[in-house]
C-alpha positions as CSV (number, residue, x, y, z in Angstrom):
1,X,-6.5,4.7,22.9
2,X,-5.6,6.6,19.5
3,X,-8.0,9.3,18.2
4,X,-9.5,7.7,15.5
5,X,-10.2,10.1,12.7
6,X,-12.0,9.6,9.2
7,X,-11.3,10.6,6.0
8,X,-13.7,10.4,3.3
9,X,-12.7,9.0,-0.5
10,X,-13.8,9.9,-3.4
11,X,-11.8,6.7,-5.3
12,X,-12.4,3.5,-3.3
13,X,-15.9,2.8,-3.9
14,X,-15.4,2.3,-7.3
15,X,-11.9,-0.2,-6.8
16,X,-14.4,-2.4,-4.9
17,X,-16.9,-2.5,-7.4
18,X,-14.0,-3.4,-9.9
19,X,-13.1,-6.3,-7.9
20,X,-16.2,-7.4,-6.2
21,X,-17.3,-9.9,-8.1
22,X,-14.4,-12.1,-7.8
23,X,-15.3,-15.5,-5.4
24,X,-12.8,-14.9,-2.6
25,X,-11.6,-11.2,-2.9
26,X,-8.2,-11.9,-2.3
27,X,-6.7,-8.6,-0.6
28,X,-3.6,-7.6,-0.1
29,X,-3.1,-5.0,3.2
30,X,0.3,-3.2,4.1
31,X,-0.8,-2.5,7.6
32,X,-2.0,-3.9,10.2
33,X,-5.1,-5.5,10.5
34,X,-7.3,-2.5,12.1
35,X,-10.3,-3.3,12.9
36,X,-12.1,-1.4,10.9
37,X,-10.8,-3.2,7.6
38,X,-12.0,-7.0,9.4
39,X,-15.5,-5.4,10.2
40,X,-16.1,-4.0,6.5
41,X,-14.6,-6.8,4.6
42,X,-16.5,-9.2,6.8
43,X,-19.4,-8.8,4.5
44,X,-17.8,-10.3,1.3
45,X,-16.0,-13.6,0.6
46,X,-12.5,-12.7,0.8
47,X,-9.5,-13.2,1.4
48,X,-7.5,-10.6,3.4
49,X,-3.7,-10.4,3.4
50,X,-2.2,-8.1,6.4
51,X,1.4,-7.6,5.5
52,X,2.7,-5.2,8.3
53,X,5.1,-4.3,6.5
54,X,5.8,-1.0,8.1
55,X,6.9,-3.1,11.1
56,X,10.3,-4.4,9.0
57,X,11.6,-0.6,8.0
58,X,13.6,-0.5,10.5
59,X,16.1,-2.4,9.3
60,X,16.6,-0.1,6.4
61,X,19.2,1.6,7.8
62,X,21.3,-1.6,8.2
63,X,20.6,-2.7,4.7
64,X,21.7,0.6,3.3
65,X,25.1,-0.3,3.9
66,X,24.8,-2.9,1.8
67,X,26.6,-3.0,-1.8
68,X,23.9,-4.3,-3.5
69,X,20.8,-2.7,-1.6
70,X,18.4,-3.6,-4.2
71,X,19.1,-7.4,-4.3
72,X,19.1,-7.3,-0.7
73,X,15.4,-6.0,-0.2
74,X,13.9,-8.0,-2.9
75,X,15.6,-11.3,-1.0
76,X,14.0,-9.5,2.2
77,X,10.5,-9.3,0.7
78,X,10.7,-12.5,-1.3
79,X,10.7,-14.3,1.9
80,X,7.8,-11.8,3.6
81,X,5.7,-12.7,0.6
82,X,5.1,-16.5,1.4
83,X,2.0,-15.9,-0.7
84,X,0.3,-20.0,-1.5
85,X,1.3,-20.5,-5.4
86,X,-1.0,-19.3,-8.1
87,X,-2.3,-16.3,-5.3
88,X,-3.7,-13.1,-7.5
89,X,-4.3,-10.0,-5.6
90,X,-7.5,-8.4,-6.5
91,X,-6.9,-5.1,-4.7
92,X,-3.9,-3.8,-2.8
93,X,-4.4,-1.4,-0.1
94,X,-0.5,0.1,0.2
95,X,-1.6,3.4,2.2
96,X,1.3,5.7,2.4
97,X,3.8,2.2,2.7
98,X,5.7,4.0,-0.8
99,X,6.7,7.1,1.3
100,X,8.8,4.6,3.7
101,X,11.0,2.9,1.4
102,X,13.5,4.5,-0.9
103,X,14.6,4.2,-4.1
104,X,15.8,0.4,-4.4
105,X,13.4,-0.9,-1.4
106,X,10.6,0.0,-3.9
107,X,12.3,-1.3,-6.6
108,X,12.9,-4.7,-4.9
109,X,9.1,-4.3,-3.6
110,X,7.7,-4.3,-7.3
111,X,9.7,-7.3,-7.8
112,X,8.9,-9.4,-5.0
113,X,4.8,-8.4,-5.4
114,X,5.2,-9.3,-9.9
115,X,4.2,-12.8,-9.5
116,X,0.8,-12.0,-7.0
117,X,-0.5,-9.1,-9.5
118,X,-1.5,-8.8,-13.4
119,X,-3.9,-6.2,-15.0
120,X,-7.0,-7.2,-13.4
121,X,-5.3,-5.9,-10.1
122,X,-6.6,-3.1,-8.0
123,X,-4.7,-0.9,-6.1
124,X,-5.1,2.3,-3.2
125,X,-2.5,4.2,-1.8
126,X,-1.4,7.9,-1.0
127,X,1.5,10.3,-2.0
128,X,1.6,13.7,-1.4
129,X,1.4,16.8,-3.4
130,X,4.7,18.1,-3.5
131,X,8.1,16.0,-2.5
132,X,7.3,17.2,1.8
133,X,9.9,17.3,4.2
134,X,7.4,15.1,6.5
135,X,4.7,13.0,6.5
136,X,3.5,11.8,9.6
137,X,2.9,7.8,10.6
138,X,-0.6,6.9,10.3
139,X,-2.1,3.8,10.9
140,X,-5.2,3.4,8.5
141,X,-8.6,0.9,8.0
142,X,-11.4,0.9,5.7
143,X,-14.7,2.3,7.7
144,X,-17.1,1.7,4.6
145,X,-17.1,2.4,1.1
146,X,-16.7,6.0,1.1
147,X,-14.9,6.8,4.4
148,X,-11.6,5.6,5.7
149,X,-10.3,5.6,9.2
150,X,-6.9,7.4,10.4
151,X,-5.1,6.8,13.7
152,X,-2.0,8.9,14.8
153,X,0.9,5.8,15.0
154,X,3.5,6.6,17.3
155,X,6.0,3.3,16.4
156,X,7.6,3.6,13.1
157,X,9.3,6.8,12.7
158,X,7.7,9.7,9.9
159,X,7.7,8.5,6.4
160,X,11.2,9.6,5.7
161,X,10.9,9.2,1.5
162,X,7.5,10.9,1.0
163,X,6.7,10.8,-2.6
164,X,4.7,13.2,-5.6
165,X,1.9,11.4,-7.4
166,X,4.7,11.3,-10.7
167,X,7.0,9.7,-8.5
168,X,5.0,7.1,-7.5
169,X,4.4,6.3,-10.8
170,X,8.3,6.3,-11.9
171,X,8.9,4.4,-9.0
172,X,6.3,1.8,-8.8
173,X,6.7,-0.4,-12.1
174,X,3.9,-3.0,-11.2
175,X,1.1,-0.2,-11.4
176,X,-0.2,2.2,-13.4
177,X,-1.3,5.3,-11.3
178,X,-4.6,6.3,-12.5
179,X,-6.9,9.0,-10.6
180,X,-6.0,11.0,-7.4
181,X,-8.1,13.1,-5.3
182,X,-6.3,16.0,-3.0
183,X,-6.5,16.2,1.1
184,X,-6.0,18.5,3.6
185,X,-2.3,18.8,4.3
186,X,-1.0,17.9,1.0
187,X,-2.2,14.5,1.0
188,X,-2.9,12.7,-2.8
189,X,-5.0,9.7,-2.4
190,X,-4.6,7.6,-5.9
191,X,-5.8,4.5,-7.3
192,X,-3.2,1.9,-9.3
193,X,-4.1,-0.5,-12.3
194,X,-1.6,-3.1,-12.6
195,X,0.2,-3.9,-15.5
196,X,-0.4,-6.8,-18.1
197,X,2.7,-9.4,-17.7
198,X,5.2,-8.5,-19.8
């Protein structure tokens, strides 16, 4: 059994006040499904989206060969993102998922996630203070408003692309990073607005 540690948040009490009052929550999760998130979100009507995606990065190396990496990752994640028509995330829980793609996976990510998002969107996630040489693989859950859960994640490999808060914002074009809070070990937890369509 992972050791289960918790962190507490300063920032994601008020992202679920912002999208609360939406009839379902429709939630969009880059990991896993812990239990943790099921137990809390049981209490609201919603909708919740695990995407896993941390399971596919693997294949990154393979894809990097590619002459058109970009094009190839948005195709990828096109096809992962089987979303029903007319689905609107309210919030986005992406973790530390931008530390695990590079340059043109996140690229192709915004691109693939445009049509589920607009400026009533949410979003959580976590860079680090300076551009680290390692971040390691965490598997995280939502304990209650003010206190997430960590576990230690020993399948994927360390984030191998582990981004500053201003790169996260270069990088992800969808979202506008708004307020981040600083953790032991470098960690920045942040919240996202996304952007109006253009």
């Amino acid at each position: 059994m992972s050791e289960l540690q918790t962190l507490p948040s300063q920032l994601l009490a008020s992202l679920i006040e912002q999208v609360e009052q939406s009839s379902p929550v429709l939630i969009l999760d880059a990991g896993f499904g812990v239990s943790d998130t099921l137990t809390f979100f049981n209490e609201f009507r919603c909708q919740l989206f695990f995407s896993a995606f941390y399971e596919l990065l693997p294949l990154s190396d393979d894809m990097a060969a590619d002459a058109d990496e970009e094009e190839v990752w948005f195709k990828f994640f096109q096809q992962k993102m089987n979303y029903p028509v007319g689905t609107r995330f309210d919030l986005c829980l992406f973790w530390d998922l931008f530390s695990y793609l590079n340059d043109a996976a996140l690229r192709a990510f915004n691109r693939a996630l445009a049509p589920y998002i607009d400026q009533r969107t949410a979003g959580h996630g976590f860079a680090m203070l300076n551009t680290a040489p390692h971040m390691p693989a965490r598997e995280y859950g939502v304990l209650n408003r003010n206190q997430l859960t960590i576990r230690p994640l020993n399948a994927p490999r360390s984030a191998p692309f582990p981004r500053s808060r201003s790169k996260v914002g270069e990088q992800l074009t969808g979202f506008i990073v708004g307020r981040s809070v600083l953790h032991q070990g470098g960690l920045m937890e942040l919240t996202l607005k996304g952007k109006p369509s253009s």
